[in-house]
GUPAMAR-851777 format. One record per residue (C-alpha): x, y, z; residue number from 1; residue in three letters. Coordinates in pm, 1 decimal, padded with zeros to 6 digits. Each point is the difference from the previous one (the first is absolute). Layout:
BEGIN
+----------+----------+----------+-----+-----+
|       px |       py |       pz |   k |   r |
+----------+----------+----------+-----+-----+
|        X |        Y |        Z | NUM | ALA |
...
+----------+----------+----------+-----+-----+
This chain:
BEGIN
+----------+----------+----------+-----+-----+
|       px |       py |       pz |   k |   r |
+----------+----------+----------+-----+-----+
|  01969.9 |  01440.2 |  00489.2 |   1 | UNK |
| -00268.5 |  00269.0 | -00036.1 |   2 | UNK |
| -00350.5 | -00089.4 |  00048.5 |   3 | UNK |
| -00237.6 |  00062.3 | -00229.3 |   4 | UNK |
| -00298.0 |  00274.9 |  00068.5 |   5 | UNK |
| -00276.8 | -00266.3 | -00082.3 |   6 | UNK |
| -00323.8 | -00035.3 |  00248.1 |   7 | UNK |
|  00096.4 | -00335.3 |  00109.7 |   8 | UNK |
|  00325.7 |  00149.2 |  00094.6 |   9 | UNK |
| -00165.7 |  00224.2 |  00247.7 |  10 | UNK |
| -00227.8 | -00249.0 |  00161.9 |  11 | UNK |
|  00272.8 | -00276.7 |  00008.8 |  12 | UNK |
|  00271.0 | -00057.2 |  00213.6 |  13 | UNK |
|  00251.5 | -00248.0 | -00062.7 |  14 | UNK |
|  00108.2 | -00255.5 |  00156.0 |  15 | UNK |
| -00262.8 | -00227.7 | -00093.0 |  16 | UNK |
| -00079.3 | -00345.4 |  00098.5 |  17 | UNK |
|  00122.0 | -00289.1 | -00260.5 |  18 | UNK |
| -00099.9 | -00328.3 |  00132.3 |  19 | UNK |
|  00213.7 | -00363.2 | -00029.0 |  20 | UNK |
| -00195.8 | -00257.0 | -00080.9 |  21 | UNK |
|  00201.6 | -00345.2 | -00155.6 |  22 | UNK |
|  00261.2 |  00232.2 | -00067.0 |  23 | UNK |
| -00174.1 |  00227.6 | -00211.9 |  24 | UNK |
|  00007.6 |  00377.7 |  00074.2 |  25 | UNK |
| -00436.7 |  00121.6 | -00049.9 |  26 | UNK |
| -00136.5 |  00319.7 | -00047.3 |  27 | UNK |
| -00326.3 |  00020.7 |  00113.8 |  28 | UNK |
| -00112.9 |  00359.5 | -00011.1 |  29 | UNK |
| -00062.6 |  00156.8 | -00340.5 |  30 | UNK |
|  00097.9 |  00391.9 |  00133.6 |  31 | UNK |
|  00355.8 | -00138.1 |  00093.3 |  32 | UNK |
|  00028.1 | -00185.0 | -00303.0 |  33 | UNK |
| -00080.7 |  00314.2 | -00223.1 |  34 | UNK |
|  00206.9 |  00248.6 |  00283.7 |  35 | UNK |
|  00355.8 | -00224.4 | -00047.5 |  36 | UNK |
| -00073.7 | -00033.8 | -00417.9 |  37 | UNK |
| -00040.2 |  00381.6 | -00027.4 |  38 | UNK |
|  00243.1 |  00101.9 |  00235.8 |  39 | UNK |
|  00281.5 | -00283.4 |  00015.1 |  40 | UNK |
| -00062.5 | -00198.6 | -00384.5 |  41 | UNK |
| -00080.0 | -00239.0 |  00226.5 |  42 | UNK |
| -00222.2 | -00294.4 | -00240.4 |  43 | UNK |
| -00019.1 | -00338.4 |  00101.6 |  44 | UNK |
| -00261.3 | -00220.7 | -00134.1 |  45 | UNK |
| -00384.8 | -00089.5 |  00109.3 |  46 | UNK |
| -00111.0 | -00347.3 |  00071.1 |  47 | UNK |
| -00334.9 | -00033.4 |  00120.7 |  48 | UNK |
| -00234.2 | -00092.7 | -00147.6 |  49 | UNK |
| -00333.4 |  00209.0 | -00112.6 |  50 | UNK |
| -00293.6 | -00132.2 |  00179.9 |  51 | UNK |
| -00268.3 |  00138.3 | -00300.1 |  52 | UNK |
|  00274.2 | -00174.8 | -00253.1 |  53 | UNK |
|  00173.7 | -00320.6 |  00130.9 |  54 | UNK |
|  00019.5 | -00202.9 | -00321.9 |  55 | UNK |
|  00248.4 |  00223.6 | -00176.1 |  56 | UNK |
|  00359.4 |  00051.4 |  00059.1 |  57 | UNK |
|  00040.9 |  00367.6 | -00141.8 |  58 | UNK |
| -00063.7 |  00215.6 |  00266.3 |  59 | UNK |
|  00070.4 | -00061.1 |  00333.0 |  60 | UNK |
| -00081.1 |  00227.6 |  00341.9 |  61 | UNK |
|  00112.5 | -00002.8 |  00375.7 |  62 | UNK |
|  00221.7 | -00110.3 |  00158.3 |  63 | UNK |
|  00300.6 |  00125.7 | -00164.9 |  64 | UNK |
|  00386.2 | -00161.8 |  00000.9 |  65 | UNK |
|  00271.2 |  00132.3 |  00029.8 |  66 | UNK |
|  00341.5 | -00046.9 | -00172.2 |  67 | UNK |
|  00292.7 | -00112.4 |  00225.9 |  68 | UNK |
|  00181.3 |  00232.3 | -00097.4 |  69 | UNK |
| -00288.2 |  00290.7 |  00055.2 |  70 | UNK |
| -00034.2 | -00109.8 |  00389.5 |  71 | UNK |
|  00344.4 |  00018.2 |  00075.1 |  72 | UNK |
|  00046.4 |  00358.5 | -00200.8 |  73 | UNK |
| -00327.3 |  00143.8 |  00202.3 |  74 | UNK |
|  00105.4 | -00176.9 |  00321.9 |  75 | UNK |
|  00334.1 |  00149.3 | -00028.5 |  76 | UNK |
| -00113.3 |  00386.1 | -00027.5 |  77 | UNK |
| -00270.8 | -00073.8 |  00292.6 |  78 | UNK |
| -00284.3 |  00022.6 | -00273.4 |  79 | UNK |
| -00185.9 | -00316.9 |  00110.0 |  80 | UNK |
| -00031.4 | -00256.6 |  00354.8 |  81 | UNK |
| -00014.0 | -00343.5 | -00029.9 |  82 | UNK |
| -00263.1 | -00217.6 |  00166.9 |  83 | UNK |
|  00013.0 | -00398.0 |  00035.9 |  84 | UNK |
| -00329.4 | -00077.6 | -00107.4 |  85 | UNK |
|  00021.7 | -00372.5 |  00171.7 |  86 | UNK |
|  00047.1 |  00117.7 |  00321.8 |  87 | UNK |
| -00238.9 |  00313.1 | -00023.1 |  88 | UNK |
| -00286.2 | -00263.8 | -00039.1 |  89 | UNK |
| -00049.7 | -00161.2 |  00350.6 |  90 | UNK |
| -00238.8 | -00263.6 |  00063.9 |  91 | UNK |
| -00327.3 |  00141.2 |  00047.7 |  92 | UNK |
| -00198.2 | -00068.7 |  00344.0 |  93 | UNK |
| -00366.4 | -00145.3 | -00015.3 |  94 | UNK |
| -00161.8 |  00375.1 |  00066.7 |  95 | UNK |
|  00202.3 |  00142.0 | -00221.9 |  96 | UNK |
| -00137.8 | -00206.7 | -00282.4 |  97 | UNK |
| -00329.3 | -00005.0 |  00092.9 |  98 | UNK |
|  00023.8 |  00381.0 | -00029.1 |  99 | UNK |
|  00149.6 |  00013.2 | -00325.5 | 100 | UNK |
| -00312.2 | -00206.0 | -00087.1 | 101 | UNK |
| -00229.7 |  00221.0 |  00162.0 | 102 | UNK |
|  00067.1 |  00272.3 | -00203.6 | 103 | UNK |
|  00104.6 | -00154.8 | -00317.8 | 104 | UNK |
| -00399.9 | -00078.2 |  00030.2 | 105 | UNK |
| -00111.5 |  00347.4 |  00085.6 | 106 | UNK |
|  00210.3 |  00094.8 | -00298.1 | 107 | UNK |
| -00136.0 | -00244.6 | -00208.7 | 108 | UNK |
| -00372.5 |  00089.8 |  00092.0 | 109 | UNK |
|  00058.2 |  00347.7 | -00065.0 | 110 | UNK |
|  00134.7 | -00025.5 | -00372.4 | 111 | UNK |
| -00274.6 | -00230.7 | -00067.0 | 112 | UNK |
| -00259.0 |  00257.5 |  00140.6 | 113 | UNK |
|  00169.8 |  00302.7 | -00230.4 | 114 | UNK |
| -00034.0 | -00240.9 | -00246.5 | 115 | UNK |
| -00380.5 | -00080.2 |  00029.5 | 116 | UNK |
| -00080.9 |  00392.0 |  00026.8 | 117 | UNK |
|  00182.8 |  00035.3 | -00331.6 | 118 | UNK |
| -00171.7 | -00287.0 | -00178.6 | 119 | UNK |
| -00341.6 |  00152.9 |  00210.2 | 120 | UNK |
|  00075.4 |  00367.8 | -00154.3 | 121 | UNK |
|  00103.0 | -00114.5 | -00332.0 | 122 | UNK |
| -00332.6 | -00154.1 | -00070.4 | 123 | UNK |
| -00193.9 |  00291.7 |  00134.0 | 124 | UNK |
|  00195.6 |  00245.2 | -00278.0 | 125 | UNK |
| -00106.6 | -00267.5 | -00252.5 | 126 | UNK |
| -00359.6 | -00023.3 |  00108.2 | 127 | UNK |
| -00019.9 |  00390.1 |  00013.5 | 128 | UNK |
|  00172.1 | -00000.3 | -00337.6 | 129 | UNK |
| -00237.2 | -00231.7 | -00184.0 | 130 | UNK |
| -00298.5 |  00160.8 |  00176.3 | 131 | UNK |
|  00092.6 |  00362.5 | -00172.5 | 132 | UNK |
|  00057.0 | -00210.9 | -00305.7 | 133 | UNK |
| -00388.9 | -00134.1 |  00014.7 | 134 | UNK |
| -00077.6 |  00365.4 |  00050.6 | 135 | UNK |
|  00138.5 |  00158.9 | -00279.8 | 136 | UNK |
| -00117.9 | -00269.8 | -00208.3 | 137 | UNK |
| -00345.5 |  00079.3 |  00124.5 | 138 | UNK |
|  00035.1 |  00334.5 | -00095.5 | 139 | UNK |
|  00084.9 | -00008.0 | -00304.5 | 140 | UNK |
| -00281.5 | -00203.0 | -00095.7 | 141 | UNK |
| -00224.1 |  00279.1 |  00210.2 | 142 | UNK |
|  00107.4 |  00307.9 | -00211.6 | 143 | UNK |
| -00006.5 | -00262.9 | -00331.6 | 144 | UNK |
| -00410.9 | -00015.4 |  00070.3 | 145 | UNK |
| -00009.1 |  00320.0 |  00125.3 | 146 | UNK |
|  00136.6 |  00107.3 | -00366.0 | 147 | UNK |
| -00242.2 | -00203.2 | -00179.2 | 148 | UNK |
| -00321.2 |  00060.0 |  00149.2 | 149 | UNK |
|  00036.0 |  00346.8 |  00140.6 | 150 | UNK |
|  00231.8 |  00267.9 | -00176.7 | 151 | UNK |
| -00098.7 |  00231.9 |  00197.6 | 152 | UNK |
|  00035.9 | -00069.4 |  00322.5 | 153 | UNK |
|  00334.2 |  00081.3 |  00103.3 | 154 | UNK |
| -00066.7 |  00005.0 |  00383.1 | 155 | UNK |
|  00012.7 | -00382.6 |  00023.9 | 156 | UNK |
|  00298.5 | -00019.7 | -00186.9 | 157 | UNK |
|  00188.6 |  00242.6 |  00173.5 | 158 | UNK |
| -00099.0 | -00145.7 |  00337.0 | 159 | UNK |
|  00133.1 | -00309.5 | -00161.6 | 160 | UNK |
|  00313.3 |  00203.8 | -00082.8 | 161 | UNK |
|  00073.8 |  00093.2 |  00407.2 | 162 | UNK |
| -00026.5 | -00363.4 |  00123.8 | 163 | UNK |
|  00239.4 | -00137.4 | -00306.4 | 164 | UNK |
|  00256.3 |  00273.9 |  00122.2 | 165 | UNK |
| -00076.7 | -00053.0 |  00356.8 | 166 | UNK |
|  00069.6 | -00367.5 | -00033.4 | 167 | UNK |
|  00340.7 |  00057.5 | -00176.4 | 168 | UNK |
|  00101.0 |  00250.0 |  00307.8 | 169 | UNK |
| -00117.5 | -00343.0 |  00226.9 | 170 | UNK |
|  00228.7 | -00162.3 | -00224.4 | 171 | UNK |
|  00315.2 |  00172.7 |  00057.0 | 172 | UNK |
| -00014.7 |  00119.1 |  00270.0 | 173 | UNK |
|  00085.2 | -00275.4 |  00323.4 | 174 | UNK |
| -00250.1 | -00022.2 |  00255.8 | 175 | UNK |
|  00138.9 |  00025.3 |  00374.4 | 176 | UNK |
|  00095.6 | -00309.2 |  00070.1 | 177 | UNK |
|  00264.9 | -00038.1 | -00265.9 | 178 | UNK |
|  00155.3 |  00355.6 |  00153.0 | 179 | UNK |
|  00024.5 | -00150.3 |  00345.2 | 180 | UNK |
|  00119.9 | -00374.4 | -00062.1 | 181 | UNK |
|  00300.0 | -00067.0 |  00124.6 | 182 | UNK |
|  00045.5 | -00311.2 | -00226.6 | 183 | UNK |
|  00017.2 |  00189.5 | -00362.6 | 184 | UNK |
|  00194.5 | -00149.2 | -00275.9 | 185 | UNK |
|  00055.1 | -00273.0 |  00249.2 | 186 | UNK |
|  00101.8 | -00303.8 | -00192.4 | 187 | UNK |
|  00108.3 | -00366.8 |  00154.5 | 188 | UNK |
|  00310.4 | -00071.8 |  00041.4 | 189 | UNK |
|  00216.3 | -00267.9 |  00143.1 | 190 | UNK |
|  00231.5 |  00138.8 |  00282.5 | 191 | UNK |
|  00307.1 | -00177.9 |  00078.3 | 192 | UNK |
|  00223.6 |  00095.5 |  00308.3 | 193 | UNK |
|  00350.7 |  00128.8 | -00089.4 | 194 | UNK |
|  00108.5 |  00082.4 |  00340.5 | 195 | UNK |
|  00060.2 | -00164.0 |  00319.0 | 196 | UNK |
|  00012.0 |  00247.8 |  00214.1 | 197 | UNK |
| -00396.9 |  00018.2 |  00088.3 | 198 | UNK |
|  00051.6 | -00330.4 |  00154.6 | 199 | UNK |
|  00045.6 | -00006.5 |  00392.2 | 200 | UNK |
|  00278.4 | -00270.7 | -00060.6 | 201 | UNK |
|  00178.5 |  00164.1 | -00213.0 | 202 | UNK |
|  00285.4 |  00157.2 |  00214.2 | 203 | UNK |
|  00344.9 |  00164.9 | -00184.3 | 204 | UNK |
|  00119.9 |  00186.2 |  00252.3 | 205 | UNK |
|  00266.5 | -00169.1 |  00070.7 | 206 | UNK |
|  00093.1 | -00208.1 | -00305.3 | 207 | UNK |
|  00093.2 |  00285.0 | -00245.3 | 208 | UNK |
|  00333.7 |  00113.2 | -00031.5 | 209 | UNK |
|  00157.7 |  00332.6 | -00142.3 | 210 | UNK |
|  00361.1 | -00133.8 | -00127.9 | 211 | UNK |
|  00148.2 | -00219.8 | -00200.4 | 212 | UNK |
|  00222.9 | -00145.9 |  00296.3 | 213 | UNK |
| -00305.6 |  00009.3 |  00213.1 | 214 | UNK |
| -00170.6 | -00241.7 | -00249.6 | 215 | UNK |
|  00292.3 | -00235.4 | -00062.5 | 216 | UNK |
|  00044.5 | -00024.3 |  00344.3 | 217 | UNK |
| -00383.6 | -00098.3 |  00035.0 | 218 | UNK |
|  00044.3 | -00214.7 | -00308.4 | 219 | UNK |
| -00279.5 |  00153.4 | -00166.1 | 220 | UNK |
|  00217.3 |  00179.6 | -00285.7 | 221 | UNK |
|  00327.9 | -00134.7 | -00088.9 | 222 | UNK |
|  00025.0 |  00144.6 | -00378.0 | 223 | UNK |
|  00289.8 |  00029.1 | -00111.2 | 224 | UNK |
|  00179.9 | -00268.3 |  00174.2 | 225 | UNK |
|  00234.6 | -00148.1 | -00332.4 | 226 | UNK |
|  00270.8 |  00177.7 | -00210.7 | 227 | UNK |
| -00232.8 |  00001.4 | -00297.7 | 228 | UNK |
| -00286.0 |  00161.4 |  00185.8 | 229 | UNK |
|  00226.2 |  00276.2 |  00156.2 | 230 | UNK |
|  00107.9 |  00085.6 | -00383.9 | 231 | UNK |
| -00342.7 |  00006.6 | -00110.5 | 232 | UNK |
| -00079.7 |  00252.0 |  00294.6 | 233 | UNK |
|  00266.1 |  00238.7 | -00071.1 | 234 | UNK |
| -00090.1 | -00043.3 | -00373.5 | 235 | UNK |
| -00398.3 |  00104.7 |  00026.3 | 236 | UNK |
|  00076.7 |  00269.2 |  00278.6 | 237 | UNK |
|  00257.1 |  00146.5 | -00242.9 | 238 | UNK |
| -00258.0 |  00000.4 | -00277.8 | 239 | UNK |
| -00251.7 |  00122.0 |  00208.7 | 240 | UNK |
|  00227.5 |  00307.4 |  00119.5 | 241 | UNK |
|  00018.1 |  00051.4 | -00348.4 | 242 | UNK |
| -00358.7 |  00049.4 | -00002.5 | 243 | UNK |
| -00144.6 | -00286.6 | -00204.2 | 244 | UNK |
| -00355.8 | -00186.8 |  00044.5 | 245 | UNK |
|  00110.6 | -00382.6 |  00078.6 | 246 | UNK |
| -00204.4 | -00265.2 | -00038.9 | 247 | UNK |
|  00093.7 | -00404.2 | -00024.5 | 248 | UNK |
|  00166.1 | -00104.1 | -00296.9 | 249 | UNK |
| -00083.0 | -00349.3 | -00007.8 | 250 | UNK |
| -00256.1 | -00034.6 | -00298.8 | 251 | UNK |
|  00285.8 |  00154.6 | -00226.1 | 252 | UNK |
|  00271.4 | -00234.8 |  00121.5 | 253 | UNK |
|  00160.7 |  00235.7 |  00243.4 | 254 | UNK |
|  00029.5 |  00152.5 |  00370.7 | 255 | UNK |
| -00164.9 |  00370.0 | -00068.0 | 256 | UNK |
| -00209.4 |  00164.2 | -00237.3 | 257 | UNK |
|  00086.5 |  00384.1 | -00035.3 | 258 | UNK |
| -00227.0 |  00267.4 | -00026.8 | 259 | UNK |
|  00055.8 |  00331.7 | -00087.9 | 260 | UNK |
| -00346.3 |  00133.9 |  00179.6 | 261 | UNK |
| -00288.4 | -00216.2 |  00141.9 | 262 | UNK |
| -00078.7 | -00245.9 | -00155.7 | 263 | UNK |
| -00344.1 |  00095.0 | -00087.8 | 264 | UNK |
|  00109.2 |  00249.7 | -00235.9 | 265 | UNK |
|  00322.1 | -00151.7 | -00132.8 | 266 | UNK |
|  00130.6 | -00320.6 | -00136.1 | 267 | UNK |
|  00357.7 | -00101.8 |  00175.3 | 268 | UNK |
|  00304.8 |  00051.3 | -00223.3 | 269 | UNK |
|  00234.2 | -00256.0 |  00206.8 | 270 | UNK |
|  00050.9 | -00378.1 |  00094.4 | 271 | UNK |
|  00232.6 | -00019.2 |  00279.4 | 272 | UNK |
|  00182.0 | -00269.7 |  00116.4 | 273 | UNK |
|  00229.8 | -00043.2 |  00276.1 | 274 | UNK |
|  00335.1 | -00220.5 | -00053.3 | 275 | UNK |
|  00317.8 |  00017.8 |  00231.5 | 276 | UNK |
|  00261.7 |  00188.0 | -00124.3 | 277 | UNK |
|  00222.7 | -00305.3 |  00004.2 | 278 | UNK |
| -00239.8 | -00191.1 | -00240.4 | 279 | UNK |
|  00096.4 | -00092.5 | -00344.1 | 280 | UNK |
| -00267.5 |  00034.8 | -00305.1 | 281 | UNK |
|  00039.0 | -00193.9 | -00277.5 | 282 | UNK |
| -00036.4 |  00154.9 | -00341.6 | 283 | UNK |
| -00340.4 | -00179.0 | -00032.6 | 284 | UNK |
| -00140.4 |  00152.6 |  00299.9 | 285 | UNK |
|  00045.8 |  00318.9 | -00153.9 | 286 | UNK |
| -00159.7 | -00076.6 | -00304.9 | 287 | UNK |
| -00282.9 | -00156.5 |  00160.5 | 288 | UNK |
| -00032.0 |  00340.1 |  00254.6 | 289 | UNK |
|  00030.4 |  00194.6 | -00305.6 | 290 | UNK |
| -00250.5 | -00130.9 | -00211.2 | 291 | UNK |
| -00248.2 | -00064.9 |  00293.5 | 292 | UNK |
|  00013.5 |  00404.8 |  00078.2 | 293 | UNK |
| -00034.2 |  00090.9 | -00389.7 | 294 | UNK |
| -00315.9 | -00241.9 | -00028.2 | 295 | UNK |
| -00182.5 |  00131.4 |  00277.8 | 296 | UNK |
|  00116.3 |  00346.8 | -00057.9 | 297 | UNK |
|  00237.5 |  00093.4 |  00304.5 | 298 | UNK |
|  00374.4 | -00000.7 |  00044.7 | 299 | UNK |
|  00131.3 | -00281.3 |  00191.5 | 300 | UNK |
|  00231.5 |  00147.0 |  00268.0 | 301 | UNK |
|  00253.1 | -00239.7 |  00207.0 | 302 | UNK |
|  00079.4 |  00148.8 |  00391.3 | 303 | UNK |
|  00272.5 | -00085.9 |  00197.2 | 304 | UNK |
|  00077.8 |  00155.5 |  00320.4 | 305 | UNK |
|  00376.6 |  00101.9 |  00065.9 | 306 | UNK |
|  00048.5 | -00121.0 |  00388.5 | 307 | UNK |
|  00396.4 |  00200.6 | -00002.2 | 308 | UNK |
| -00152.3 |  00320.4 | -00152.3 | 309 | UNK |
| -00312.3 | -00050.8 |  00146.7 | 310 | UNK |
| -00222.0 |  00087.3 | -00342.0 | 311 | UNK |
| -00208.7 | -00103.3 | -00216.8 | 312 | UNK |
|  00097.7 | -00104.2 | -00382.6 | 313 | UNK |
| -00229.0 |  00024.7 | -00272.7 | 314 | UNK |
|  00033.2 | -00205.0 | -00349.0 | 315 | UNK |
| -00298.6 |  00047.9 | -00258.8 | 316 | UNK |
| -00048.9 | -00250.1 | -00298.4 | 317 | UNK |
| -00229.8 |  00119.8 | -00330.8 | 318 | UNK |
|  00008.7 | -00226.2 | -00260.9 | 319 | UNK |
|  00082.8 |  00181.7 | -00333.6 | 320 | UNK |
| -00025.7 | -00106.5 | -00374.3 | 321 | UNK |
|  00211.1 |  00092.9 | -00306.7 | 322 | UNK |
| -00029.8 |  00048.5 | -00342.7 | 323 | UNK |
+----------+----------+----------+-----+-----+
């Protein structure tokens, strides 16, 4: 497959590390996710949760998971490593954790110091601001008397004239310290660490593996192990050859949603579902796949895979009405 001239495609280099937690396959780094959607159709689905937004379950962030089915395919073409997350995580030692609180402190002090300089300078613009306020107001009520009691004296009023325009060049224009802080548009915010890897317990080099025999033998990825799950494999990486976005199926009723670009910009035109070839389908189960395509607006397509010819076959269901 060709890759894709994109800028993340030039600073990344596959493989990239997918880590097995609970038997869940996690993305953790946002530059991979977006390098193996562009380049690979490659979507998964977020499920972390948004630290400014936790009360709502419409958006989700890091980490990312990972489709059975997408692991294998990217393990298979040497696209990705897999890391046992359980065993990367040792048991810290005493001075290991007092270091990690050491400078989780440090940290800690220093945000809240950026913090107090912004609150500090963000009072100082609004003093300065009201103070040139006071001043034109005082102004104005200057070249007010100086109308009604002396036409004729312009001088006043146009010395009154140069500090009004001085004070609006004050205004505008930011006084040193703004230029040089190094805390500008600084704005609290609640960090949360994604990655393990800063931690001095934290050791992978020798629990990821680079194979899918590698990681059976380790026990640490075993999908697909059943008839079914072979069928499904050879189903979704024959759809995917074919160059389709898939995504899970399982809030229409089926295996695979099909998409004819990223989802982003286009709605999926298939519900797939996986069935052995041996299985027999009752004329109710294809009205029911029929009608549930035509209400939600997709066809409903029934796979099978073929073990003597080794293929894939393909039956679509659209529910029609006459008359």
């Amino acid at each position: 497959m060709e890759i894709k001239n994109t800028n993340t495609s030039l600073e990344l280099k596959p493989p990239f590390k997918v880590h097995i937690s609970n038997n869940k396959a996690l993305l953790w780094n946002i530059e991979e996710i977006r390098f193996l959607r562009e380049n690979y159709r490659i979507v998964g689905s977020f499920i972390g949760c948004l630290p400014r937004y936790p009360l709502q379950n419409q958006l989700f962030g890091l980490p990312m998971t990972l489709l059975n089915e997408e692991v294998t395919l990217l393990l298979s073409k040497g696209l990705i490593i897999l890391v046992d997350d359980k065993k990367s995580h040792q048991s810290p030692t005493n001075a290991q954790i007092k270091e990690f609180e050491q400078k989780s402190f440090q940290e800690e002090n220093k945000q809240l110091q950026e913090y107090i300089n912004f609150i500090e300078e963000k009072k100082l613009k609004i003093k300065n601001l009201k103070k040139n306020n006071t001043l034109n107001h005082d102004i104005k009520e200057k070249i007010n008397k100086a109308k009604k009691t002396n036409l004729n004296d312009l001088k006043e009023e146009n010395t009154l004239l140069q500090q009004k325009k001085e004070s609006r060049n004050l205004e505008s224009t930011p006084n040193s310290e703004n230029k040089t802080s190094k805390v500008n548009g600084f704005a609290p915010i609640i960090n949360i660490k994604t990655s393990s890897t800063s931690f001095t317990w934290y050791n992978n080099n020798e629990n990821w593996f680079d194979s899918i025999n590698t990681a059976k033998q380790n026990n640490l990825w075993i999908w697909p192990s059943t008839l079914k799950d072979i069928q499904k494999y050879k189903i979704y990486s024959d759809l995917w050859n074919k160059g389709y976005y898939i995504t899970s199926g399982i809030k229409f009723g089926g295996d695979y949603l099909l998409y004819p670009g990223d989802p982003l910009k286009y709605h999926s035109h298939f519900i797939a579902t996986v069935f052995d070839i041996n299985k027999i389908i009752s004329p109710m189960d294809i009205i029911t796949f029929g009608r549930l395509g035509t209400t939600v607006k997709k066809s409903y397509m029934l796979c099978s895979w073929n073990q003597q010819e080794d293929k894939a076959i393909y039956f679509c269901l659209e529910w029609s009405g006459y008359g």
